[in-house]
N, C-alpha and C positions, 0 to 999 in steps of 0.2 A: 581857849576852849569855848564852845558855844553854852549859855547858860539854858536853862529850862526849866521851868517851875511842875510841879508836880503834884498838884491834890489830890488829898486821897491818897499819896502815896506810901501810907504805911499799912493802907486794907490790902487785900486777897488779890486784886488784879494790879495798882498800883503797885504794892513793895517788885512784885512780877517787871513790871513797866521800868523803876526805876534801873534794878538790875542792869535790863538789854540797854536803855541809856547808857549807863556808866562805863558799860562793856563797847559799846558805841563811838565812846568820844566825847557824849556831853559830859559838863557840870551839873549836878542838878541839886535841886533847892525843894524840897520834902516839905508840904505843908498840910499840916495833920493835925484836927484837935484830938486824937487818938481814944473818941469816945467810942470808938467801933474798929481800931486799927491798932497796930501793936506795935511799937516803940522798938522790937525788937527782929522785927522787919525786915526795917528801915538800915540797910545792908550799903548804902552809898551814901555820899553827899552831906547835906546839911539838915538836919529835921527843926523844923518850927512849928510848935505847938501853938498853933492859931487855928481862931472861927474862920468862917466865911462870913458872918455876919460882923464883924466888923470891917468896913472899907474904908479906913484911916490905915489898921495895920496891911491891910491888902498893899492899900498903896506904896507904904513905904518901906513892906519887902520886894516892890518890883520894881521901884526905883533904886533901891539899893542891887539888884543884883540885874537888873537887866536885862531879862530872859528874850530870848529870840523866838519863845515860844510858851504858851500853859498849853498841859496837857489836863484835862479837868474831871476827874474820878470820883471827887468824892461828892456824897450824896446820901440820904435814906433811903433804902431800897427794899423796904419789907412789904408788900401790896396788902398782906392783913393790915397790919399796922397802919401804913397809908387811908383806909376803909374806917377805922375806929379812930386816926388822930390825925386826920390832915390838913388841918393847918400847920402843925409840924412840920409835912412834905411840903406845904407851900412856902414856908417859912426858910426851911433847911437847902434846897432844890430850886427853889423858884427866884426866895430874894436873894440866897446867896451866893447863884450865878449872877444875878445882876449885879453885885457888888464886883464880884472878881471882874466880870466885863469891865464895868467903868472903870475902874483901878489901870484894868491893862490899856484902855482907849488911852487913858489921862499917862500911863509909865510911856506909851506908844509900842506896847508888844505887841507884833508885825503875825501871828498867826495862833489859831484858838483849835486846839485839838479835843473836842466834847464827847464823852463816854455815855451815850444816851443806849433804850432799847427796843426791843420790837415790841413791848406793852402799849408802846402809841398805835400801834393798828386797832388795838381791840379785836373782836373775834373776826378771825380770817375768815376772805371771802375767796379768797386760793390757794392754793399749796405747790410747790414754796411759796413765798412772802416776797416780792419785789420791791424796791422804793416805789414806785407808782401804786401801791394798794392803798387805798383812803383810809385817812389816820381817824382813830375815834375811836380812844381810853375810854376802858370800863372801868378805870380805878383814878384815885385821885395822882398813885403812882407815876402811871402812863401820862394824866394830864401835867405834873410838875416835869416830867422831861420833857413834853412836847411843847410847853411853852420856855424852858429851855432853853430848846431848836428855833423856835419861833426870832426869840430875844438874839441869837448870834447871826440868825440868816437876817435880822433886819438890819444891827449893828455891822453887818458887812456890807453891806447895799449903802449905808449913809455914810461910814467911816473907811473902808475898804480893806481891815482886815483880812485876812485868808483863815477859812477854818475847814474841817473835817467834821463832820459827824458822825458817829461809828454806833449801828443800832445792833444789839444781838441780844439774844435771852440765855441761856445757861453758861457760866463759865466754869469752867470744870477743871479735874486735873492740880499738878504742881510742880514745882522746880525741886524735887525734894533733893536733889544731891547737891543743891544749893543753900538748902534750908529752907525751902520757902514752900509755904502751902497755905492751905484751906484752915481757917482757923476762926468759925463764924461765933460767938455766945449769947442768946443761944444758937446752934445747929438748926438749920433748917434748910439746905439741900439735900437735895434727894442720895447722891452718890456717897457723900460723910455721912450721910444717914445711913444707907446700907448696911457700906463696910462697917459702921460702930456696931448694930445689931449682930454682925458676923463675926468683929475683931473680939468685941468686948460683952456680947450678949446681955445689952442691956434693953432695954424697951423694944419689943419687935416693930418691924417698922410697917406704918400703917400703908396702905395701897386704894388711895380713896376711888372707887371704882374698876369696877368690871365691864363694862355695859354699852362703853363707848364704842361709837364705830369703826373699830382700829383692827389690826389684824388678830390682837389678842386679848381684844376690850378695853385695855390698860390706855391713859394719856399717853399723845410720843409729843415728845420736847427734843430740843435740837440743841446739844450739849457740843460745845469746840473748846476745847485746850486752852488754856489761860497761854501759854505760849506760843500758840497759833494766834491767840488775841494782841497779845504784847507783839509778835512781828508785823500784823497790819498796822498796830497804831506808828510803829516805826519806820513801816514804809512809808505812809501815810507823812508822817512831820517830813521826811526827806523829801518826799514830791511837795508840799508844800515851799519847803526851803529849794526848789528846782522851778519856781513861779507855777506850781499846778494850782488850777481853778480849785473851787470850793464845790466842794459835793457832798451827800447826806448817801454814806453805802452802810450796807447790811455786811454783817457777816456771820455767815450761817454753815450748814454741812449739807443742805438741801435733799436731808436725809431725816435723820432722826430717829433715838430710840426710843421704845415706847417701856413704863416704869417696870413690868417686867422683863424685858431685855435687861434693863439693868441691874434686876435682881441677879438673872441668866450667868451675864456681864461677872458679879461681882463673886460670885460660886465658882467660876471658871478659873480668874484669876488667882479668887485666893484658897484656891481648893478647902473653903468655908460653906456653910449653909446661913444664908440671911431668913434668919427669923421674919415670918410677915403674914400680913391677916387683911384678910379685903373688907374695907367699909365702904361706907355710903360714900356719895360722889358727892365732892366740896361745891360749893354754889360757884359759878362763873369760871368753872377750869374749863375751856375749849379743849374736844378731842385732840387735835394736831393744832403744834407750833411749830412749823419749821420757817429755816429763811434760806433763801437765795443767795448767792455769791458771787454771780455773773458779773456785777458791776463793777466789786470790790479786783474781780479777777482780770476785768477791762481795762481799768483804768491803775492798779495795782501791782498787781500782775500777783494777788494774792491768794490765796486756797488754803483750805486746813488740810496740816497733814496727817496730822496724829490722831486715831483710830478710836473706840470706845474704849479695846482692851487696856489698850494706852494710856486714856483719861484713869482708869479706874487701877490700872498698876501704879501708876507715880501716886496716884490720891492715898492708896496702898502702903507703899513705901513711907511718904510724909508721916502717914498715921503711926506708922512701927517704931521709927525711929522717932517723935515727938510724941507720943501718946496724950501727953497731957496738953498740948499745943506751946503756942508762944508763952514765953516765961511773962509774967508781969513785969517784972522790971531783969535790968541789964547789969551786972555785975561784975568780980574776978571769975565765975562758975559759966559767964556767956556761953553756950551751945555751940554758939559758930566760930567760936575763936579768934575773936576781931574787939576792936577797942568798940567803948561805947558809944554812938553815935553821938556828935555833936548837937544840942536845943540850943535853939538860937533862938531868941525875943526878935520880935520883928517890930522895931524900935521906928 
């Protein structure tokens, strides 16, 4: 079986990722300090609870297993957070993709699939968002992925790995009759934000502006399916493993809802009312985020299929049947009915 390394793979879009792997074909090899990812996830393979900042253990889980490929998810991804503490993000995002890089030059893993997003544009100067729009982070966010991007497009030019780059902003949705979902502490997307003020009526949910030039004032952001996410990044490794060149694509719905629609969205579905109250407009939210898909659809032969209702049904679902999210820890009472994932030391 082909091996494959997976960070990150026990967060919201990775445990997703591992999943369609396993389902797939590959092996794969789960490496997750699980300070933001959940143990119980992590539904295939092998989990090893390692940093990115150590690249001794980097090394000698990829010599030990040999991957034909990392897929590279994990990362800090709060842009408050990034704003008030980033050195963190330079630290967490910056040096320890460098490590995994070197790690893989020195194991010789032949391809770098990197989970980066459209926060490296900074404020659109079009709609949708193309890879040719000039990149230029208003967060320290945006700048630790875009250096990166930087760090793997040079390392491919001097070393000749093969990578992907895969830019997009909202991931949304979940695998719920899988078990897998959205399961962030604290909460801070908009769509589990909703549904919670609707499911569970507890804090109504803020709406920071009215005022923007949108068609109903509200921000529109450009939310696609975590499993419309997880089948690009799998096309994506196959064309790689088929000698496809290395490219930087977007994937987007080059559409976009705007955060009332989502409220709209989440009333329709769950024949609920989301509680919500319009404040002031948060500093540096741009009216429209959307991106483009043309390329990813060129070269991929990718598109999202899955719909808003869609996103906001399974997110639905996840939340009714998991109410309280991932268990902290994995026991005889496991939820999914499967042994406990193998920790491995990455010796």
């Amino acid at each position: 079986m082909r091996s494959v390394v997976v960070t990150g793979g026990a967060g919201y879009i990775g445990s997703h990722m591992v999943q369609a792997l396993a389902r797939a074909g590959y092996r794969v090899v789960v490496l997750d300090n699980l300070s933001t990812g959940h143990a119980a996830a992590v539904r295939y393979g092998d989990l090893v609870q390692e940093t990115l900042a150590d690249r001794g253990a980097m090394r000698a889980l990829l010599f030990r297993h040999r991957p034909t490929a990392i897929l590279h998810f994990a990362a800090s991804s709060l842009v408050s957070e990034s704003v008030s503490n980033p050195l963190l993000y330079y630290k967490n995002n910056v040096s320890g993709t460098l490590n995994l890089l070197e790690a893989a030059l020195e194991a010789g893993v032949p391809r770098f699939i990197f989970s980066s997003t459209a926060a490296v544009y900074g404020e659109p100067r079009t709609t949708p968002i193309t890879e040719e729009h000039p990149t230029n982070p208003i967060n320290p966010y945006g700048w630790s992925k875009l250096l990166g991007e930087e760090m793997i497009a040079d390392a491919a030019k001097a070393y000749g790995i093969g990578y992907l780059i895969f830019r997009y902003f909202n991931a949304a949705g979940a695998d719920s009759g899988s078990g897998l979902g959205e399961d962030h502490r604290p909460e801070t997307h908009l769509i589990p934000l909703a549904l919670r003020a609707a499911i569970f009526e507890e804090q109504e949910l803020q709406v920071y502006g009215n005022d923007y030039p949108t068609p109903d004032g509200t921000c529109v952001r450009d939310y696609v399916h975590v499993q419309d996410l997880v089948e690009a990044h799998l096309r994506g490794l196959q064309y790689l493993e088929e000698s496809g060149e290395s490219h930087i694509l977007n994937l987007g719905t080059e559409s976009g809802s705007s955060v009332l629609e989502i409220v709209r969205a989440v009333n329709r579905v769950t024949a609920l009312e989301v509680t919500h109250r319009i404040t002031a407009r948060r500093p540096g939210d741009p009216a429209v985020l959307v991106a483009s898909h043309g390329k990813a659809k060129q070269i991929l032969g990718w598109e999202p299929k899955r719909d808003l209702d869609e996103i906001v049904r399974s997110t639905y679902d996840f939340m009714r049947r998991y109410p309280e999210g991932f268990p902290e820890a994995l026991g005889p009472e496991d939820p999914f009915g499967r042994p406990q994932p193998q920790a491995v030391e990455a010796d």
